[in-house]
C-alpha positions in Angstrom: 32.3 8.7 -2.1 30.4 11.2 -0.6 28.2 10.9 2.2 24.1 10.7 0.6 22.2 13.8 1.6 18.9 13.4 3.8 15.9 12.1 1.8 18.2 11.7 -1.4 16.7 8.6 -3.6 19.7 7.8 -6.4 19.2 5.9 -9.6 21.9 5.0 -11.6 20.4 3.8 -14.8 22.1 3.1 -18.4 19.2 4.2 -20.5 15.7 6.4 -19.7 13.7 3.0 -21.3 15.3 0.6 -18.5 12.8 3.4 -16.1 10.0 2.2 -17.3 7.5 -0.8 -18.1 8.3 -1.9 -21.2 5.0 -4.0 -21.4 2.7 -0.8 -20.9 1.9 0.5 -24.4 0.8 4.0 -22.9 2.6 7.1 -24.4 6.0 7.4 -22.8 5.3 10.2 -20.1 2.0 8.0 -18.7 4.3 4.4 -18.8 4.0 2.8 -15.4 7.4 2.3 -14.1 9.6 -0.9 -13.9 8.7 -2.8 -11.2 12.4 -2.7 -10.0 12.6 0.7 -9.9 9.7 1.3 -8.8 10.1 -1.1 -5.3 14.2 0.8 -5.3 12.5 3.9 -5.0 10.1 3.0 -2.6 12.5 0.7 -0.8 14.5 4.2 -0.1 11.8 6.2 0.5 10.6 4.1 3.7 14.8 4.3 4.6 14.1 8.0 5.5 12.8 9.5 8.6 8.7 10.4 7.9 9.6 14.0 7.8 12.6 14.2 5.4 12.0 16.2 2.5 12.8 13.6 -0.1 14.2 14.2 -3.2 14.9 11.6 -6.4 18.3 12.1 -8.4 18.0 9.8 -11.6 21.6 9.4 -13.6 21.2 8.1 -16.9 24.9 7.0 -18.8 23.3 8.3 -22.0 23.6 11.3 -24.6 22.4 14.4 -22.7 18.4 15.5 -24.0 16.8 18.1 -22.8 13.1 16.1 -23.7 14.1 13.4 -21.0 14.5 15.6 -18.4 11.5 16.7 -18.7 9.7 13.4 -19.2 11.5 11.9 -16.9 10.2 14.2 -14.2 6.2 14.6 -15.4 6.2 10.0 -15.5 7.2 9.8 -11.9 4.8 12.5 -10.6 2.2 10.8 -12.9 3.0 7.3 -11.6 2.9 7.7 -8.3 0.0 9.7 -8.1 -1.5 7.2 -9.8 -0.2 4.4 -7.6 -1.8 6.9 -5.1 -5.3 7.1 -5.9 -5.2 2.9 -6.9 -4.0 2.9 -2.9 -6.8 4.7 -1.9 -9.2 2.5 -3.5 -7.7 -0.5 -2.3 -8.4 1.6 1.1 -11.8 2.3 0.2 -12.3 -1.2 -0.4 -10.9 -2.4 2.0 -13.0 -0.6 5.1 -16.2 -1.5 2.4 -14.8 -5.2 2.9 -14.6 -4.1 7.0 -18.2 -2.9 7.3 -19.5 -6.3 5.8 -17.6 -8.2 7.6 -18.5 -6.4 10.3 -22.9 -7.0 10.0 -22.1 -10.0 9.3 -20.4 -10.9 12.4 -23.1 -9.6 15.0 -25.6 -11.5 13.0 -23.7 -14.8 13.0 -22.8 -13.3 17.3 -26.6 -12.4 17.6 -27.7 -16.2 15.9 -25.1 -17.9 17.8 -26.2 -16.6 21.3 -29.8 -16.8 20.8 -29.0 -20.6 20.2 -27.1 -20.5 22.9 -29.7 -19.5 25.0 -31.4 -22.6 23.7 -29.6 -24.9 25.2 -30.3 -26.0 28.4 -28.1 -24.8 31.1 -28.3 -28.0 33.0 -24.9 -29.4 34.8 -24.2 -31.7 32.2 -20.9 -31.6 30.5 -22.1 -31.9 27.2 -24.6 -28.6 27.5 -21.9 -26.8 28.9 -19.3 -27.5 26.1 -22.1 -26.2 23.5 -23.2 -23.4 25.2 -19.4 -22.1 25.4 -18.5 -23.5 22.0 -21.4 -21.2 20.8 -20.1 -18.1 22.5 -16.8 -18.3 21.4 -17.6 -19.2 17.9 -20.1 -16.2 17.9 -16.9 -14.0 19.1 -14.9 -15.6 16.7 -17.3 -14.2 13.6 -16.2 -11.0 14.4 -12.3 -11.7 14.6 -12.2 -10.6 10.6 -14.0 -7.1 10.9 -11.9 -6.6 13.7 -8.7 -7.2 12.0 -9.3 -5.1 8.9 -10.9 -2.0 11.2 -8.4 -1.8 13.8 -5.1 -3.0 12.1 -5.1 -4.2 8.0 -5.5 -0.5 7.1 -2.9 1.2 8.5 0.3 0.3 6.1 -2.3 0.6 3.6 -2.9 4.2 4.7 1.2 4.9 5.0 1.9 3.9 1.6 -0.4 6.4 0.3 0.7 9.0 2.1 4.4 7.8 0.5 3.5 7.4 -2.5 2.0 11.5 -2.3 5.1 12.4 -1.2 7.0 11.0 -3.8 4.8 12.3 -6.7 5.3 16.0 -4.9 9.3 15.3 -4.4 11.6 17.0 -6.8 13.0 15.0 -9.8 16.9 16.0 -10.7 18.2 14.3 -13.7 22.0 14.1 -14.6 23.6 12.6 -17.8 26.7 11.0 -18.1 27.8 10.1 -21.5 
């Protein structure tokens, strides 16, 4: 067996319908693809190094027709810059989702150290354990903005930028009958 070339993605399928989503009723060159395939090529694609040139070699074990090559080629640019722009509004969303989070966690900060300042700061225990409780439940509101702005939207971010490369890749297509 020969050794794989970089970026090389290899499918080895038994018929071009076993590519795609048999549910979707969209014409054939707009089909979503199968799940499996799709999470394959994928799977591969985050195998390679961020700067290989990838590259998708589909084998099919059917008659040899010149219209699947074709179609074959124009559904997984379609698909994937499709999955593409549905990533990017999951981003959008997401950093929507952030700044919300976001006022809403110096208000609750802002209400929970005004009451804070409420409470008298006398030497009892008591006052002391809900004065601090208030400060670091105040803090706390903000844990979730935090979390999307600073970390929840950076594999979101990669798998865009894989998914564009994919749809730009080249698309070889080999039958074997």
């Amino acid at each position: 067996m020969a050794p794989l070339s970089p970026g090389l993605i290899e499918l080895r399928i038994g018929h071009v319908r076993q590519l795609f989503n048999t549910l979707d009723t969209s014409p054939f060159h707009e089909r979503d693809l199968d799940h499996d395939a799709e999470e394959f090529i994928v799977g591969w694609a985050r195998e390679h190094e961020d700067g290989a040139q990838l590259r998708i070699k589909v084998t099919l074990r059917q008659k040899f027709d010149p219209s699947v090559t074709g179609l074959i080629q124009e559904s997984i640019r379609h698909y994937f810059n499709y999955r593409a722009k549905v990533t990017r509004s999951d981003l959008l969303e997401l950093f929507r989702e952030g700044r919300t989070a976001l006022a809403i966690g110096v208000v609750f900060l802002a209400l929970t150290l005004a009451l804070r300042s409420l409470v008298p700061s006398e030497t009892w225990a008591f006052n002391t354990w809900i004065r601090e409780g208030l400060t670091i439940c105040g803090w706390v509101g903000l844990w979730k903005p935090i979390d999307i702005l600073l970390y929840r939207w950076w594999p979101l971010h990669r798998l865009r930028g894989l998914q564009k490369r994919l749809a730009s890749c080249p698309v070889e297509v080999i039958f074997e009958s």
